[in-house]
PyMOL commands that place a pseudoatom at each C-alpha (Angstrom):
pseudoatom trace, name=CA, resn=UNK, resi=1, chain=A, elem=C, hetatm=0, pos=[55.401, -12.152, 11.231]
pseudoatom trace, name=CA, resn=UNK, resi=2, chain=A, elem=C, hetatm=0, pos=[57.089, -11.190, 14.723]
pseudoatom trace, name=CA, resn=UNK, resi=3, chain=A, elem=C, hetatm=0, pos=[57.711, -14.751, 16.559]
pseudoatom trace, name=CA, resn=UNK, resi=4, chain=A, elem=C, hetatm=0, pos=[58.623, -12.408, 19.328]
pseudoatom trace, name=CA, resn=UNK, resi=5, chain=A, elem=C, hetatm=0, pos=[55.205, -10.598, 19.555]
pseudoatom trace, name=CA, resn=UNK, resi=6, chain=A, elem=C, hetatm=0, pos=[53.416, -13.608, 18.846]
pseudoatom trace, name=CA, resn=UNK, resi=7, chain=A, elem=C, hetatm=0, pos=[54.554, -15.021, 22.038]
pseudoatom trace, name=CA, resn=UNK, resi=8, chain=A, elem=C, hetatm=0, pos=[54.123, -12.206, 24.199]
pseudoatom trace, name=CA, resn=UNK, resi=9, chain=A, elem=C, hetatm=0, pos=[50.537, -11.627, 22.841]
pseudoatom trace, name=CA, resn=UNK, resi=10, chain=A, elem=C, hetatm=0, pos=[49.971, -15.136, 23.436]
pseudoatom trace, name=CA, resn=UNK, resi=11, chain=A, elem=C, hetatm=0, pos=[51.352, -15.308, 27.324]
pseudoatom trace, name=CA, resn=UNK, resi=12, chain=A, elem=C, hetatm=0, pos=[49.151, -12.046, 27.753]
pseudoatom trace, name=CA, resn=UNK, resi=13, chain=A, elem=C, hetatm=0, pos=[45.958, -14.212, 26.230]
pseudoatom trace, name=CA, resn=UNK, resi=14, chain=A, elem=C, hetatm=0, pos=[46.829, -16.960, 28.795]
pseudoatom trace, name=CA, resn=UNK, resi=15, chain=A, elem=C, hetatm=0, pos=[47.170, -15.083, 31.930]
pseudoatom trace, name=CA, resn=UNK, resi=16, chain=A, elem=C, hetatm=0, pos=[44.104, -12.497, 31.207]
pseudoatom trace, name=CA, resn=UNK, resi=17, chain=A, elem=C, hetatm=0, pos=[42.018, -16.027, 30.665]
pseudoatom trace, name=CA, resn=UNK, resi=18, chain=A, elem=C, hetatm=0, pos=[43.567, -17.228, 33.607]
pseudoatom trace, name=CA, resn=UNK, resi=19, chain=A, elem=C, hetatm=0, pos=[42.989, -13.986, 36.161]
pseudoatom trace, name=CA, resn=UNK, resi=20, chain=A, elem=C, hetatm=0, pos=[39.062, -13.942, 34.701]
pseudoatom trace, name=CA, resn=UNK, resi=21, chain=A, elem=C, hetatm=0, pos=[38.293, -17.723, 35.259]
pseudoatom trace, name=CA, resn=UNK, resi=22, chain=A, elem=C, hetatm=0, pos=[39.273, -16.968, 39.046]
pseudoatom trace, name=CA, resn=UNK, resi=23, chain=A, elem=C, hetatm=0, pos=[37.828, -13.472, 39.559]
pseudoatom trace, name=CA, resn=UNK, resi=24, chain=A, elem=C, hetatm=0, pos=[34.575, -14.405, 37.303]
pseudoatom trace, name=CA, resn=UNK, resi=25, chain=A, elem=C, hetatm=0, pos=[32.921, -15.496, 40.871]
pseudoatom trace, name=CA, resn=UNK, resi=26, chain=A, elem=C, hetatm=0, pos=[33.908, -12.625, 43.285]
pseudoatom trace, name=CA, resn=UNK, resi=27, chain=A, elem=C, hetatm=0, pos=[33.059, -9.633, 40.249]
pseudoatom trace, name=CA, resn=UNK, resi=28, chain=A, elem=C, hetatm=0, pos=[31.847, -11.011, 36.983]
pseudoatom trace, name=CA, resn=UNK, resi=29, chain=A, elem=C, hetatm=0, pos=[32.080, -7.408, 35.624]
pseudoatom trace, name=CA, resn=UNK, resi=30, chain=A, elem=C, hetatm=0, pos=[35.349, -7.426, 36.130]
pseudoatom trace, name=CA, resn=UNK, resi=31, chain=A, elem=C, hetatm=0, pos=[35.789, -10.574, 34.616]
pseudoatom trace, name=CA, resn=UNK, resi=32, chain=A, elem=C, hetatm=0, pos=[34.065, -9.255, 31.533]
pseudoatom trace, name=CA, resn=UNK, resi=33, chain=A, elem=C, hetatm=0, pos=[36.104, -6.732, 30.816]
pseudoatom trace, name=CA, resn=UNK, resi=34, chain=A, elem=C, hetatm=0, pos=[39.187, -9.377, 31.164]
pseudoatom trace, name=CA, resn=UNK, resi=35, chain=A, elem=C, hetatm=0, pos=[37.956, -11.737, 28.874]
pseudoatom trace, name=CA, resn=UNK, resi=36, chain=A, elem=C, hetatm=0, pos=[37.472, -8.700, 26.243]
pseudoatom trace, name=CA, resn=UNK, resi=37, chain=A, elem=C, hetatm=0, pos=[40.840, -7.707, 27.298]
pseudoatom trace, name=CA, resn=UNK, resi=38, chain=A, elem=C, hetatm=0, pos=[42.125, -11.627, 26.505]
pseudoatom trace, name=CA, resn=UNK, resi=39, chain=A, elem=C, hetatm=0, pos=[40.263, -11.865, 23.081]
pseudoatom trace, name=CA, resn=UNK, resi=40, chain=A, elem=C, hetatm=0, pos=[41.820, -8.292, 22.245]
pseudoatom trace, name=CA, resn=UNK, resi=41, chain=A, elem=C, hetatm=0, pos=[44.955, -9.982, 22.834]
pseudoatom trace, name=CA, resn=UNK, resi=42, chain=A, elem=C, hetatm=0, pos=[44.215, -12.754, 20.219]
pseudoatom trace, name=CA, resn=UNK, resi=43, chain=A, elem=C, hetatm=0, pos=[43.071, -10.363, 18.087]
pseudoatom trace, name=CA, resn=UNK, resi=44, chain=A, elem=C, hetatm=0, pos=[46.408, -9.304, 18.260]
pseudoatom trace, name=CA, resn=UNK, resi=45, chain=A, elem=C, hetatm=0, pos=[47.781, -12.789, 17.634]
pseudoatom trace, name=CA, resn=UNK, resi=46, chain=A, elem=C, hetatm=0, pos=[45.810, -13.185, 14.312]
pseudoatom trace, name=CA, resn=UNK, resi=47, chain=A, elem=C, hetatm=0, pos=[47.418, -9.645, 13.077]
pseudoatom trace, name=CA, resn=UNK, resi=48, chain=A, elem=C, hetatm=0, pos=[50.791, -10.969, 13.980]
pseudoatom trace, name=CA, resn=UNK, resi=49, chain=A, elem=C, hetatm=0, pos=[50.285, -14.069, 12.096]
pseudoatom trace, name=CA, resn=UNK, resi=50, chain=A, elem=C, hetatm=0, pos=[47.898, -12.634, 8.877]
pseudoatom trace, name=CA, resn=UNK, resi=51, chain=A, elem=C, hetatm=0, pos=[48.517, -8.448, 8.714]
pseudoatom trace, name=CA, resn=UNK, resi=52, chain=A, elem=C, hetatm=0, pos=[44.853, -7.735, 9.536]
pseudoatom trace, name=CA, resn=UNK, resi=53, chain=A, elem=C, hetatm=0, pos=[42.535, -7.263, 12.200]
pseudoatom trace, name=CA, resn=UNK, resi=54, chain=A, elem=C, hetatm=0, pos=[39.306, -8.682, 13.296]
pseudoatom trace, name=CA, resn=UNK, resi=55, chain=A, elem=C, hetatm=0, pos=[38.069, -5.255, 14.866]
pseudoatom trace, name=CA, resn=UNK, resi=56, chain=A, elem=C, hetatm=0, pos=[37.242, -3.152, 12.016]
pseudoatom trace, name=CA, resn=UNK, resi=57, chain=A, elem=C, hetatm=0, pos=[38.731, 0.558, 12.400]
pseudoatom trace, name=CA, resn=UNK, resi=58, chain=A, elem=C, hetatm=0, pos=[35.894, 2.400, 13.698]
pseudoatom trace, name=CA, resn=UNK, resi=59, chain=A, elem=C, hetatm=0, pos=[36.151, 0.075, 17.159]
pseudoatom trace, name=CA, resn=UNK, resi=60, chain=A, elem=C, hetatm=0, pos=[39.496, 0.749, 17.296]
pseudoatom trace, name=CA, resn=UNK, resi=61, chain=A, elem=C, hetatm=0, pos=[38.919, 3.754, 20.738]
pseudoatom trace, name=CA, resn=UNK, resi=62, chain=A, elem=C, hetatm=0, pos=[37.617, 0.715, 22.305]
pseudoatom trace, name=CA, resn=UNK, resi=63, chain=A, elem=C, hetatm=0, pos=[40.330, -1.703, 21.556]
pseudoatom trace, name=CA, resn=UNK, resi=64, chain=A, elem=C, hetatm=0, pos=[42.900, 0.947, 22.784]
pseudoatom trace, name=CA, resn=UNK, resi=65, chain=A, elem=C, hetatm=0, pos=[40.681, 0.810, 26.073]
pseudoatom trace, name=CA, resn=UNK, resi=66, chain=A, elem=C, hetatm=0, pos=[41.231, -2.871, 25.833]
pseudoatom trace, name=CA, resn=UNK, resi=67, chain=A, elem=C, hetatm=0, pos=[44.959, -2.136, 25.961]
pseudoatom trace, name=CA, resn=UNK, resi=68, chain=A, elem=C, hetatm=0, pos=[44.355, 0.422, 28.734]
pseudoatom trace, name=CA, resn=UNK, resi=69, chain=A, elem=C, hetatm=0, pos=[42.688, -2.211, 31.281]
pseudoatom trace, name=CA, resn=UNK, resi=70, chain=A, elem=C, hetatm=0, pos=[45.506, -4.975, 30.643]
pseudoatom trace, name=CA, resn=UNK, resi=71, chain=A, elem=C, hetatm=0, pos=[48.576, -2.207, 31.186]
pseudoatom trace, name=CA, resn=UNK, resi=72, chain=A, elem=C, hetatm=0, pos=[46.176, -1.535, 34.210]
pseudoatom trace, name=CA, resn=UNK, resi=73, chain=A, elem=C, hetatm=0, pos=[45.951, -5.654, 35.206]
pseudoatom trace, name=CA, resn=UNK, resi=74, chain=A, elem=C, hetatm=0, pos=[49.477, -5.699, 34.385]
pseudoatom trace, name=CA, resn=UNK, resi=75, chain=A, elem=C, hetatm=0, pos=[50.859, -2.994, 36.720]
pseudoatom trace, name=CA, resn=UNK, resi=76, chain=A, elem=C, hetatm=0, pos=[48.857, -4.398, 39.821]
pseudoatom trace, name=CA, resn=UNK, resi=77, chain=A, elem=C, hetatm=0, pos=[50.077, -8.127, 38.975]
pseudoatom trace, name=CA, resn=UNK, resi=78, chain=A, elem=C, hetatm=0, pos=[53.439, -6.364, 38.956]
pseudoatom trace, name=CA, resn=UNK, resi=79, chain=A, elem=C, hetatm=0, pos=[53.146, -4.587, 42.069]
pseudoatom trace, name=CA, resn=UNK, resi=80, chain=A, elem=C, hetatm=0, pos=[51.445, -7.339, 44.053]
pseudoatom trace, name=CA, resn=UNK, resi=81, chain=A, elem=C, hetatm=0, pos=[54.719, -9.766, 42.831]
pseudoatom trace, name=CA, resn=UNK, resi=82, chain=A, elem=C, hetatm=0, pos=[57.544, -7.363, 43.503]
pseudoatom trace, name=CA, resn=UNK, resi=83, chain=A, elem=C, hetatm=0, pos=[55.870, -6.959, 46.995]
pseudoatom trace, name=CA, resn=UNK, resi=84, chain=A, elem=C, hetatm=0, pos=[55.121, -10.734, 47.624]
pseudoatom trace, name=CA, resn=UNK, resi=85, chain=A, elem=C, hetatm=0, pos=[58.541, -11.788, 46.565]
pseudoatom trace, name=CA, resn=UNK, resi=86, chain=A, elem=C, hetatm=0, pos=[60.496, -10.524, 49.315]
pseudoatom trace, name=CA, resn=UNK, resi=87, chain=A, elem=C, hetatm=0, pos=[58.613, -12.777, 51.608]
pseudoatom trace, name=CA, resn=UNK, resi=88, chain=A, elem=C, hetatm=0, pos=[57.709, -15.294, 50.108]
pseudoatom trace, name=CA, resn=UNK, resi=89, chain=A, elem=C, hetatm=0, pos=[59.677, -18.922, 48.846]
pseudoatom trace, name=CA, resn=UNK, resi=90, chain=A, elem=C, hetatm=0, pos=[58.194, -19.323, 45.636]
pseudoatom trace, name=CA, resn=UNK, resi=91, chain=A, elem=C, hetatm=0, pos=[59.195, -18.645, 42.303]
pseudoatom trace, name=CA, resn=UNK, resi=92, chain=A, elem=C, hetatm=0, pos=[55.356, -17.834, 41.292]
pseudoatom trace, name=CA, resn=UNK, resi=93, chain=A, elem=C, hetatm=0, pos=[56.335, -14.394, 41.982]
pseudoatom trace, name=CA, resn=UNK, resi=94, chain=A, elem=C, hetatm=0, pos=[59.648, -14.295, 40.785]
pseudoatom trace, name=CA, resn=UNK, resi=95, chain=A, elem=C, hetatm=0, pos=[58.154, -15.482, 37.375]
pseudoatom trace, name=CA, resn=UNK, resi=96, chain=A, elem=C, hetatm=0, pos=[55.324, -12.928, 37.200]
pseudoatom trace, name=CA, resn=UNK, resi=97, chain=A, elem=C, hetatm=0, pos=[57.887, -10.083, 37.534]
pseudoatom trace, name=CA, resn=UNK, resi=98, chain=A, elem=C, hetatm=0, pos=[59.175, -10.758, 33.768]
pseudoatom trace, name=CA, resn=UNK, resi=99, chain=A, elem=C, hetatm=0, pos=[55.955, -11.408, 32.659]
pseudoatom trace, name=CA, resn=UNK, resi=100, chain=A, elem=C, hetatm=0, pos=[54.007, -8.499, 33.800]
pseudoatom trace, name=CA, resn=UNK, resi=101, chain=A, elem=C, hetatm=0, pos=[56.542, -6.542, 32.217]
pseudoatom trace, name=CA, resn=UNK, resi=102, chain=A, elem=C, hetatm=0, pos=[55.955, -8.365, 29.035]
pseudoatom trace, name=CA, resn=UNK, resi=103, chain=A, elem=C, hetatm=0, pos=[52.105, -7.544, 29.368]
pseudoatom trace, name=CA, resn=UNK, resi=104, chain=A, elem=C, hetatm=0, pos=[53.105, -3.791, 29.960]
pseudoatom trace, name=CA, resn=UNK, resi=105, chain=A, elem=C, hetatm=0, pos=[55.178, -3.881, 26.868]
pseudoatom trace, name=CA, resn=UNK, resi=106, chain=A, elem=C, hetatm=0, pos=[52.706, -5.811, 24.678]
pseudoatom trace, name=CA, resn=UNK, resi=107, chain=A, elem=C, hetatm=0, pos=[49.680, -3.454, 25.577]
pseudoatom trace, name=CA, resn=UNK, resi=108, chain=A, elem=C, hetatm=0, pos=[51.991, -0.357, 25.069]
pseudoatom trace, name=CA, resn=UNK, resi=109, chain=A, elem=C, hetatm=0, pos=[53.004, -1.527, 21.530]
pseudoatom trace, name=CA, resn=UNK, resi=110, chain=A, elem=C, hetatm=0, pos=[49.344, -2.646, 20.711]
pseudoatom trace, name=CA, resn=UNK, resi=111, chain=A, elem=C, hetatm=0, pos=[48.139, 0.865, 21.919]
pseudoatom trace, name=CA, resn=UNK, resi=112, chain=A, elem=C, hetatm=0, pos=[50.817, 2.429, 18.901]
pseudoatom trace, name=CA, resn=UNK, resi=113, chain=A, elem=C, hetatm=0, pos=[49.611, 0.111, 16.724]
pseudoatom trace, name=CA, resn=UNK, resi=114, chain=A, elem=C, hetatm=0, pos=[46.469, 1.076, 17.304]
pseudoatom trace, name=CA, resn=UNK, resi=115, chain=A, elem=C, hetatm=0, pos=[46.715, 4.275, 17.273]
pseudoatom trace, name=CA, resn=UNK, resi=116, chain=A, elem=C, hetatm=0, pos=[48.398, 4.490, 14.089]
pseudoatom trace, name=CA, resn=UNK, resi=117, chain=A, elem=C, hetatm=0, pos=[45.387, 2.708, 12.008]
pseudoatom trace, name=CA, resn=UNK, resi=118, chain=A, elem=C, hetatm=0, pos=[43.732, 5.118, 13.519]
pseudoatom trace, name=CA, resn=UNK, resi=119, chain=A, elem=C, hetatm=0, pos=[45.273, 8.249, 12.726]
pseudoatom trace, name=CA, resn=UNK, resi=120, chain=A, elem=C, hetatm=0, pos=[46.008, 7.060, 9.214]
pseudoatom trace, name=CA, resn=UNK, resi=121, chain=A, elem=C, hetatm=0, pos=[42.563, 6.641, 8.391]
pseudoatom trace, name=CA, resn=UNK, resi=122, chain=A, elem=C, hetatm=0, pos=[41.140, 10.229, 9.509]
for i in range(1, 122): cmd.bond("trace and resi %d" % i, "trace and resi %d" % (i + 1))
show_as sticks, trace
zoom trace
């Protein structure tokens, strides 16, 4: 068990749940997707914590999309914070720097992960 990548997973859950609650009136497709996106990420918890997975192997393509959409989220939460720092004079920007980054990161590793059951089992 990775403390580590329990934590990141978990901050990933938190602010995936948190984007799709607000965007789930302006495009619920999009919030859809997000909320798949946030229970691929506690999928990811449980494997921390127990060494399996609830998505069985043959679902895994889709669960790498999963990863796909939150590096996706990730990289426009970083973008819109690195550009809304410089003018603005709160730290809610400041703070989503480091933790789009740790999205990015988390998504990246889970795609390996992934991709490794995968590749083992053909």
């Amino acid at each position: 068990m990775n403390p580590a990548r329990i934590v990141m997973a978990s901050i990933t859950f938190a602010l995936l749940l948190l984007v799709a609650s607000i965007l789930i009136s302006i495009s619920p497709l999009l919030a859809f997707f997000l909320f798949l996106a946030g229970f691929d990420q506690l999928d990811d918890i449980y494997q921390a914590v127990y060494g399996k997975t609830l998505v069985p192997v043959w679902l895994m393509p889709i669960d790498i999309l999963l990863e796909v959409i939150v590096v996706i989220i990730s990289l426009g939460i970083l973008y819109i914070s690195l550009t809304y720092a410089l003018y603005s004079s709160t730290m809610l920007f400041l703070i989503l720097v480091p933790l789009s980054v740790i999205m990015i990161m988390t998504a990246l590793d889970d795609i390996n992960l992934d991709w490794t059951m995968i590749r083992r089992r053909v």
